[in-house]
PLY file of the C-alpha trace (Angstrom):
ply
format ascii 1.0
element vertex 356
property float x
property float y
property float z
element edge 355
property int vertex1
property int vertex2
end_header
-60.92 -85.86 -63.12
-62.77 -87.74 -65.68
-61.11 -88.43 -68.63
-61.63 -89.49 -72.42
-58.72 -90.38 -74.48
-59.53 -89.82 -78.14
-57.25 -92.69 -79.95
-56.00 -95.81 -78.68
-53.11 -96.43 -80.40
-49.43 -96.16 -79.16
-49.44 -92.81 -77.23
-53.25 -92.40 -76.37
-53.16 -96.77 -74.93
-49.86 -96.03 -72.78
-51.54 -92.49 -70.97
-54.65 -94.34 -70.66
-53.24 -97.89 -69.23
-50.83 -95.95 -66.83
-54.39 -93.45 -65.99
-56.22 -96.93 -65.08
-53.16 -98.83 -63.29
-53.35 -95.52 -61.09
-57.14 -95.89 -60.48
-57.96 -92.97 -62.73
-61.36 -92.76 -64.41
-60.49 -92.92 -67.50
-62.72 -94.09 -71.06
-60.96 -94.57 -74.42
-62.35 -93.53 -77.79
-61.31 -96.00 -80.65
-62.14 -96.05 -84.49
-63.92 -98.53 -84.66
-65.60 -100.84 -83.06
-63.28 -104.28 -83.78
-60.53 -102.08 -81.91
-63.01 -101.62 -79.22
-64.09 -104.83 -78.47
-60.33 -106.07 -78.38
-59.20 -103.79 -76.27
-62.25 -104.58 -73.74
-61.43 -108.45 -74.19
-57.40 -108.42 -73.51
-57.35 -105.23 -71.62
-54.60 -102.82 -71.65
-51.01 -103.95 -71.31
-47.91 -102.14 -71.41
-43.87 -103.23 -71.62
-41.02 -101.64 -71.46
-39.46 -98.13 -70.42
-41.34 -97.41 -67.05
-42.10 -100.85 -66.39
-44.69 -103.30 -67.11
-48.47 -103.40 -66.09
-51.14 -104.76 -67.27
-54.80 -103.45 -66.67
-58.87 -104.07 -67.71
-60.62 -101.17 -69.94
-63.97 -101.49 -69.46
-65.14 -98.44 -71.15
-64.04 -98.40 -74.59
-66.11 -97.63 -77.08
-66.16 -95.84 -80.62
-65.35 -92.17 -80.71
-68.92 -92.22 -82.35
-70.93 -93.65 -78.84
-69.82 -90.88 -76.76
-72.99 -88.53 -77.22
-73.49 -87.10 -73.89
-72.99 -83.70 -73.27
-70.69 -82.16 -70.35
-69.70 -85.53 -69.49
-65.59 -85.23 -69.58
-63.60 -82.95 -67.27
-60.45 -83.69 -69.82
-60.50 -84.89 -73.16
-57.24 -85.41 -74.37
-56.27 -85.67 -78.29
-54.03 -88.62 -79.09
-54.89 -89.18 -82.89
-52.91 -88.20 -85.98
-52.74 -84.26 -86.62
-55.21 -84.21 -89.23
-57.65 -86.19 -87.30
-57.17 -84.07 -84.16
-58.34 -81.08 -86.14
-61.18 -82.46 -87.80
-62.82 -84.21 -84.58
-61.97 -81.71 -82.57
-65.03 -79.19 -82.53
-67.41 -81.97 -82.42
-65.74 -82.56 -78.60
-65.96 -79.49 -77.22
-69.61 -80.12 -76.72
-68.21 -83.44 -74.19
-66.69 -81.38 -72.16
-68.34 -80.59 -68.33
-67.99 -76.55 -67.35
-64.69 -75.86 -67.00
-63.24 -78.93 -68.92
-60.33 -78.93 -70.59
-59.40 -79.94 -74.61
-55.52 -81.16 -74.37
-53.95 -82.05 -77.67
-50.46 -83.53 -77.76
-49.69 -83.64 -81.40
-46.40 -82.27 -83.03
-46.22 -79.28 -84.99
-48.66 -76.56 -84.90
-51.72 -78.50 -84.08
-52.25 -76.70 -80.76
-52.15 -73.37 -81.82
-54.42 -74.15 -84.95
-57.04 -75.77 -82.62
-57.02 -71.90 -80.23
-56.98 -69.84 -82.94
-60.14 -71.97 -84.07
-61.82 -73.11 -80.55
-60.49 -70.22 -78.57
-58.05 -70.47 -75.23
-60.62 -70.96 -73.06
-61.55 -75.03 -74.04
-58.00 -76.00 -75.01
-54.63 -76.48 -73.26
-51.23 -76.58 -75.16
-49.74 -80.08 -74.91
-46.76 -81.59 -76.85
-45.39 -85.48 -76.22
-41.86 -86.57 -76.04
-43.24 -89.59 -75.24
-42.51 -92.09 -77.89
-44.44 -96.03 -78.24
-45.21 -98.60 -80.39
-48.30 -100.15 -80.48
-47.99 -104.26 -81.39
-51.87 -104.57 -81.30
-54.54 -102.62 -79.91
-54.66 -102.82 -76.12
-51.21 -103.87 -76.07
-47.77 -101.28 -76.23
-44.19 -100.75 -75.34
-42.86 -97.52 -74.13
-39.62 -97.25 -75.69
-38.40 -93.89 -73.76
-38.84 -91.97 -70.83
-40.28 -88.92 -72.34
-42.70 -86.60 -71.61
-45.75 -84.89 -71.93
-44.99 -80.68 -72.10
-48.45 -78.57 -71.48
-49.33 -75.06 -70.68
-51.79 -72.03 -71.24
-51.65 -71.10 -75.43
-51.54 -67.34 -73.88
-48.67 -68.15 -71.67
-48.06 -67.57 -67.79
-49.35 -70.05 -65.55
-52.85 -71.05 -64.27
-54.79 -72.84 -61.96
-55.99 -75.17 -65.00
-52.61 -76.28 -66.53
-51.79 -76.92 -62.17
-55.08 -79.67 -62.23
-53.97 -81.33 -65.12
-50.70 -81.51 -64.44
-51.24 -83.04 -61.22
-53.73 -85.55 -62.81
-51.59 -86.71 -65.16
-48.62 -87.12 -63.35
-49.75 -89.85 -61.95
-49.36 -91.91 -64.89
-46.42 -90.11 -67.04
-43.81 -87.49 -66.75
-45.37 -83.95 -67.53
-43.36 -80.68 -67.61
-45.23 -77.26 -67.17
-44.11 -74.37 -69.20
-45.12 -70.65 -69.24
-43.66 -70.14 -72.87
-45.52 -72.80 -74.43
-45.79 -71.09 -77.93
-42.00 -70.93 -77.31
-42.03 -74.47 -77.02
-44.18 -75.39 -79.52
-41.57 -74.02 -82.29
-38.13 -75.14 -80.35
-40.14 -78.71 -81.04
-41.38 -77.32 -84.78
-37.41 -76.69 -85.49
-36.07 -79.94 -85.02
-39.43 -81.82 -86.57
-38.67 -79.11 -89.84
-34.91 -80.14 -90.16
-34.63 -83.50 -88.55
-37.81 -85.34 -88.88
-38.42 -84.06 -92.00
-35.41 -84.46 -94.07
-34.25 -87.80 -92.79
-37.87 -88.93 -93.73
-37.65 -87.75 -97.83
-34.17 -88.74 -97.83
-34.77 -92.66 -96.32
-32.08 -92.10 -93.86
-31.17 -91.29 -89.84
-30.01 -87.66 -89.19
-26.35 -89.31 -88.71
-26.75 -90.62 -92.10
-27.69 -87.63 -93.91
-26.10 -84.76 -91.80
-22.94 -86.33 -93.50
-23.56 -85.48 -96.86
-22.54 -82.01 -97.74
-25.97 -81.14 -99.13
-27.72 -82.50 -96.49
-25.89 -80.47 -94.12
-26.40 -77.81 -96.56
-30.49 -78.34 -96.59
-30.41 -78.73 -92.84
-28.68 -74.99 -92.18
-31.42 -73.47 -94.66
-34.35 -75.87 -93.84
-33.71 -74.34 -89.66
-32.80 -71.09 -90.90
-36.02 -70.36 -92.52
-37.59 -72.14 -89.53
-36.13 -70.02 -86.97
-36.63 -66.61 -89.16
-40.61 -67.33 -89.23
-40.57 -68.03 -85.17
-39.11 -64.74 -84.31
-40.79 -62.62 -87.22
-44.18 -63.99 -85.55
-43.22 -62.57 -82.40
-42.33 -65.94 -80.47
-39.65 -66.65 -78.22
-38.21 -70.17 -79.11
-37.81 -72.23 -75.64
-34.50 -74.14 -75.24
-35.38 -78.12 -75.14
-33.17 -80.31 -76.36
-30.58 -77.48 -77.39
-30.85 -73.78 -77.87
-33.11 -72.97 -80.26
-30.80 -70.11 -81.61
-27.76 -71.53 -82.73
-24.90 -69.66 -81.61
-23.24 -66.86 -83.53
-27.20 -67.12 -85.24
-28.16 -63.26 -87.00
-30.71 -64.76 -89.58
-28.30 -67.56 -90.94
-25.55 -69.86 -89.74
-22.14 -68.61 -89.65
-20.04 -69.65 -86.44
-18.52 -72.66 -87.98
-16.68 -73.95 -84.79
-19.57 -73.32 -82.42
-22.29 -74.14 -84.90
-20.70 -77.58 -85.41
-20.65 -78.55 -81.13
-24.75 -77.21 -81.52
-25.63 -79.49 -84.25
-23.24 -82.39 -82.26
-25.48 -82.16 -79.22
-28.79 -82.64 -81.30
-27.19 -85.58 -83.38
-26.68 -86.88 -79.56
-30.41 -87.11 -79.24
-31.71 -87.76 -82.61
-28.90 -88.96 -85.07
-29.56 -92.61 -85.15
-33.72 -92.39 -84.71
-35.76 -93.68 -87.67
-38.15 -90.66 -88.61
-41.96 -90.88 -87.41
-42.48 -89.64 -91.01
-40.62 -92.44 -92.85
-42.73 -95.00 -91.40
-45.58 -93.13 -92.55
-44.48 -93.65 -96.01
-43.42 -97.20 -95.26
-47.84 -97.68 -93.97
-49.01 -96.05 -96.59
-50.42 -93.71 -94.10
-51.11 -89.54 -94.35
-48.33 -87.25 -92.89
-48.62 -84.72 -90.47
-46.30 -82.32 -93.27
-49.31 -79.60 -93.23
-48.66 -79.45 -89.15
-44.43 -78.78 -89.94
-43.00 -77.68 -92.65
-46.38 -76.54 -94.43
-47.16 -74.75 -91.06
-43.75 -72.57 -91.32
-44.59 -71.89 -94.69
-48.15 -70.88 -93.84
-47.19 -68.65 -90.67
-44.08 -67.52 -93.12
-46.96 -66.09 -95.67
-48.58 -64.41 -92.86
-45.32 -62.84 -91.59
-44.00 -61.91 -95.14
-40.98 -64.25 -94.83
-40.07 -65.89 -97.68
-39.66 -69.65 -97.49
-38.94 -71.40 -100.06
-36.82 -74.38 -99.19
-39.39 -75.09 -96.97
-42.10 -75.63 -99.74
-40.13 -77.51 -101.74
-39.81 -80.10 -98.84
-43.53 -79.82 -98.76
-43.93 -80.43 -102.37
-41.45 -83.10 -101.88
-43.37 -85.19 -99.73
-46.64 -85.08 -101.58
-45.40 -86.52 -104.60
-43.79 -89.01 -102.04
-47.09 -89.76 -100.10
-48.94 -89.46 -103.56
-46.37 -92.12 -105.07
-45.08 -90.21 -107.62
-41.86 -90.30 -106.02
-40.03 -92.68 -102.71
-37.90 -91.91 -100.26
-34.67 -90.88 -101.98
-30.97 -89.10 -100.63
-30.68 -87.72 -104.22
-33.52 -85.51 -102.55
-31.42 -83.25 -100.66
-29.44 -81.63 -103.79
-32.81 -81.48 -105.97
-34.53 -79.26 -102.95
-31.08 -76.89 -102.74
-31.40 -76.70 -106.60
-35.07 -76.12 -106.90
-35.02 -73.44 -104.12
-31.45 -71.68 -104.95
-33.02 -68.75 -107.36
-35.55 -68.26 -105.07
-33.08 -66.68 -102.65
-31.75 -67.67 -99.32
-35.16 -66.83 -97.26
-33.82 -66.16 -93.57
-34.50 -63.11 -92.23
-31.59 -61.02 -90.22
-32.84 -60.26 -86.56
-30.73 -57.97 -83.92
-30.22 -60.08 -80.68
-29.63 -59.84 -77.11
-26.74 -60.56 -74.98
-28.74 -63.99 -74.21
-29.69 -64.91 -77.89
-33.41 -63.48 -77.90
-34.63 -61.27 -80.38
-33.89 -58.09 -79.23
0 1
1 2
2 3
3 4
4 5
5 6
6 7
7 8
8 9
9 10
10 11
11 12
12 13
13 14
14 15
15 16
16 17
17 18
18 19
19 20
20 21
21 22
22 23
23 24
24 25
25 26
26 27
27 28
28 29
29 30
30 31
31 32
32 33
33 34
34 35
35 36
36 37
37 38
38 39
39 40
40 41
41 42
42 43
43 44
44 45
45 46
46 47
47 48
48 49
49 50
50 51
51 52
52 53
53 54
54 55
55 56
56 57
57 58
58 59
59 60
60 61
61 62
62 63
63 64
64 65
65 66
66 67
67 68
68 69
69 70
70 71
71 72
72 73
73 74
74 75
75 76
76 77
77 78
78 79
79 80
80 81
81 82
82 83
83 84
84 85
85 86
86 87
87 88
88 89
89 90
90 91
91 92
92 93
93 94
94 95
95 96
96 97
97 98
98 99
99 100
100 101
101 102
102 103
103 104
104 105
105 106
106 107
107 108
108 109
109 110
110 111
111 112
112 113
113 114
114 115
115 116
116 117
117 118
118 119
119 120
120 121
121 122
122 123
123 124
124 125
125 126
126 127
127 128
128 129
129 130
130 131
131 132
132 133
133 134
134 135
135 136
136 137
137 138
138 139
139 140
140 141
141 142
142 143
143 144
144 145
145 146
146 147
147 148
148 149
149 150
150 151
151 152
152 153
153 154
154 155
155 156
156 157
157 158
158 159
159 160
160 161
161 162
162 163
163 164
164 165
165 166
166 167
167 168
168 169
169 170
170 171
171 172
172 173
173 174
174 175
175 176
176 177
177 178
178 179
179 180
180 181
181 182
182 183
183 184
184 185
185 186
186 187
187 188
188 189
189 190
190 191
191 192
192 193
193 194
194 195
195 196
196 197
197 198
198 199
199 200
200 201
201 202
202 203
203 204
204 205
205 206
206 207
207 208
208 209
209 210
210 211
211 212
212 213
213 214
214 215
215 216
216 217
217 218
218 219
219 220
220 221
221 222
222 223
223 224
224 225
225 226
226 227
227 228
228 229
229 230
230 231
231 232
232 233
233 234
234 235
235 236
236 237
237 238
238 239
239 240
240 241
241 242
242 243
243 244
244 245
245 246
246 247
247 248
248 249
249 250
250 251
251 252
252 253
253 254
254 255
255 256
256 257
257 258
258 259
259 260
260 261
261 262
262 263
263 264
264 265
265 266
266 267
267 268
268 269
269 270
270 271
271 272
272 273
273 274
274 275
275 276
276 277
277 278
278 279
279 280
280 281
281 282
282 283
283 284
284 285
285 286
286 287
287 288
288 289
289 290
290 291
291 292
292 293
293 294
294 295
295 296
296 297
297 298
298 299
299 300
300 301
301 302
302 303
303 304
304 305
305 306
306 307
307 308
308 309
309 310
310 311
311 312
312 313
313 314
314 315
315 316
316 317
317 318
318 319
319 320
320 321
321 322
322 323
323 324
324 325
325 326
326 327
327 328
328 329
329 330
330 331
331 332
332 333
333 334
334 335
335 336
336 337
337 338
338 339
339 340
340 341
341 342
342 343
343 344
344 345
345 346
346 347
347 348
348 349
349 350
350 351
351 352
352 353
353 354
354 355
């Protein structure tokens, strides 16, 4: 299967170095060309969970060079969110009959790129995979994550089977048939975890202590959750159960609600947010792909959600420097989204916790 890997840095060099080490035929796509031509000197090399190798790229070049048509049985998107969306359509033309689009940003990426390229060119993917790249051509893997894909329509197919198998050669990869489902159980936690710890400067752990940042927590994955199952999806458990327990369109089972939100501070207390270290490098967010998406699919859905857009609003004047990371934060969002009303939406459920 040949393959093009649109961004080499820390998640699209340690798919494409483990592709190569397995004698995959693989090209990268860089920015520019001073990326390029280091990565072709040093090769690729990779440290750390899922042991060491080290490998030659030979073809590397910018995204730019690649010009010929039906060349690419899979492309796979490995860039920031807003980058995956605006290259995107200009790829499609890469692809050989029957090829395959995979992006494997967070948030809502995936289902913004079908709704605009159609299901037929592009596969759901989501990572778990988490790197950092020290230079280009050179990474640690610093857990053994994994890749998630599937069909955006759901079921299975002989498509998402191929890739799978192709790509299992060089990472984990999980196949679901509710991949909308686990698109948002992903959304969630990025909403409430990611997100908050980033505009407040501080781990999960850190802030979950706090009475108002357990406060903007409950409302942040309350609205969440409330604009999943108004559109019609059916969150996918991952890490934990995507509907808290005792859950009929806001928290309320104290005892059980407090072992949930233990078993996600297992996984995720102590991380430093992706998003903070945006801020720290100056670099764009992926907010429109998170929070901004909930509030966008809210709008369509006619749930209100306004704590939501006030974390939005939040991190603009961050990224714009009008304001810094900050715990004080977490009371000015709960104050600034009180009188708008408490936006969760009450669902009936079944015996197993889906909307009924």
């Amino acid at each position: 299967m040949k393959t093009l890997i649109v961004g080499a840095g820390a998640l699209g060099g340690i798919i494409g170095a483990r592709l190569l080490a397995a004698g995959g035929d693989v090209s990268l796509a860089t920015r520019n060309a001073k990326a390029a031509e280091e990565i072709k000197a040093s090769g690729l090399r990779v440290t750390g969970v899922g042991g060491d190798l080290s490998t030659e790229a030979r073809d590397v070049a910018r995204l730019v060079d690649y010009s010929v048509s039906g060349t690419f049985d899979l492309i796979i998107l490995a860039t920031k969110a807003q980058d995956a969306i605006d290259v995107a359509p200009s790829l499609v033309r890469l692809l050989a009959p029957g090829g395959t689009l995979l992006p494997i940003q967070n948030g809502g990426v995936p289902l913004t790129l079908a709704s605009r390229l159609g299901e037929r060119d592009v596969l759901g993917g989501l990572s778990n995979l988490t790197a950092t790249m020290l230079r280009p051509g050179l990474y640690e893997q610093t857990n053994a994550g994994y890749l998630l894909i599937g069909e955006l329509g759901g079921g299975e197919s002989d498509r998402s089977e191929r890739v799978y198998q192709w790509l299992s050669r060089a990472v984990n990869v999980k196949l679901t048939p509710n991949f909308r489902g686990a698109v948002w159980s992903k959304l969630l936690l990025n909403c409430s975890v990611t997100t908050i710890g980033a505009i407040a400067g501080l781990t999960m752990r850190a802030y979950i202590d706090r009475r108002e940042g357990r406060e903007l927590f409950r409302r942040t994955y309350d609205e969440s959750l409330s604009v999943a199952l108004a559109s019609g999806v059916r969150p996918e458990k991952m890490l934990v159960d995507p509907i808290p327990p005792g859950w009929d369109g806001r928290n309320s089972s104290r005892e059980a609600y407090s072992l949930w939100l233990s078993e996600i501070l297992t996984g995720y207390g102590d991380a430093k947010a992706s998003m903070l270290q945006d801020f720290e490098r100056r670099r764009t967010t992926e907010i429109a792909f998170i929070n901004g998406y909930v509030v966008d699919t809210g709008r369509q859905f006619g749930v209100s959600t306004p704590v939501n857009a006030a974390i939005v609003e939040t991190v603009h004047a961050i990224t714009c420097g009008q304001s810094s990371p900050d715990p004080n934060h977490l009371q000015q969002i709960l104050e600034t989204s009180v009188d708008k009303g408490d936006a969760s939406v009450s669902f009936p459920l079944s015996n197993k916790g889906e909307r009924a």
